[in-house]
C-alpha positions in Angstrom: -0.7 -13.7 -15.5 -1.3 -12.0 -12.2 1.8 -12.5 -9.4 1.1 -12.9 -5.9 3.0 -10.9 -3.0 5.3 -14.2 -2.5 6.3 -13.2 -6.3 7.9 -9.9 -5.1 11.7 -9.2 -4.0 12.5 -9.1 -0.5 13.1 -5.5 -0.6 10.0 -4.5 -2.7 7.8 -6.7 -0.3 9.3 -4.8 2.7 9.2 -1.6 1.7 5.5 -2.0 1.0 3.7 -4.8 2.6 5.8 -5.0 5.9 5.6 -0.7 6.3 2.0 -1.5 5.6 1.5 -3.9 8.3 3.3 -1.9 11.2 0.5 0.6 10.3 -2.8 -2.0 10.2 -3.2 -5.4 8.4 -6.1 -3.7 6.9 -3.9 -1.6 4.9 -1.8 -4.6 3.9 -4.6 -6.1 2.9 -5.4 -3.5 0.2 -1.8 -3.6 -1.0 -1.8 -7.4 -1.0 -4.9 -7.4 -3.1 -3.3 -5.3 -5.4 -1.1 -8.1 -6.9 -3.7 -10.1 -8.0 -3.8 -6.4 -11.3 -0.5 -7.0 -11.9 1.4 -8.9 -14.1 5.2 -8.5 -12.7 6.7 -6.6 -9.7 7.5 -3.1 -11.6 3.7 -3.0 -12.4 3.0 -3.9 -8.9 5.1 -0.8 -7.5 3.3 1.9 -9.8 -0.1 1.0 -9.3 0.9 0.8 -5.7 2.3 4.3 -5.6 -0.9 5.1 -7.9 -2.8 3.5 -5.2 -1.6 5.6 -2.4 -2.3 8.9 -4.1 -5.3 8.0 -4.1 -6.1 7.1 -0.7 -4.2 10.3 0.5 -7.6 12.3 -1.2 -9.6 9.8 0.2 -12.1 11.3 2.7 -13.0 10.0 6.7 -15.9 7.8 5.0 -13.7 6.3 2.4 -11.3 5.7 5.2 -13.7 3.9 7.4 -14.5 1.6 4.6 -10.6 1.0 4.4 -10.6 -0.3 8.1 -14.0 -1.9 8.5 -15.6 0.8 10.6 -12.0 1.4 12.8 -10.2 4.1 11.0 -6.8 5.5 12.1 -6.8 9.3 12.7 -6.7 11.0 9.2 -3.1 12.3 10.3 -1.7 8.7 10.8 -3.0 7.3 8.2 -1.1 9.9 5.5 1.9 9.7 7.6 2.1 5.8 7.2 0.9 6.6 3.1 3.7 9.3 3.1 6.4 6.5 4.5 5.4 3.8 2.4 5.7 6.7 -0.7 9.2 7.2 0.6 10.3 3.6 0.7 8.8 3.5 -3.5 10.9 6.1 -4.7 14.0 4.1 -2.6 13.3 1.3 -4.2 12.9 3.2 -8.2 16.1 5.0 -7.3 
């Protein structure tokens, strides 16, 4: 059974969706869609840390795609991935 963001702690919705949204909502969105794989909130914080490795080899068009044609700089877009990485490994401490 697939949670939904409202399933996740405080503190694990924080640390992902809310850094998410100061970047873009666009990024949120691809996090918040990310529940909808998982089936409980430690499965949600892996496949969002896998996630993010993956977007931080993602290239400019790949990016674009991410934002619907308005991408961040490459530069702020890995230093808001970087940040939300930080807040994970806070949170699987």
């Amino acid at each position: 059974m697939a949670i939904d963001t409202n399933d996740l702690s405080k503190k694990t919705y924080n640390a992902i969706l809310t850094e998410s949204g100061k970047f873009n909502e666009n990024l949120t969105l691809q996090f918040g869609l990310l529940s909808y794989e998982c089936e409980n909130e430690k499965e949600y914080i892996e496949k969002a840390e896998n996630l993010i490795y993956n977007m931080l080899n993602h290239d400019e068009n790949d990016v674009d795609d991410i934002f619907f044609g308005e991408p961040p700089t490459m530069k702020s877009f890995h230093k808001a991935l970087q940040k939300i990485l930080t807040n994970i490994a806070t949170l699987k401490k």
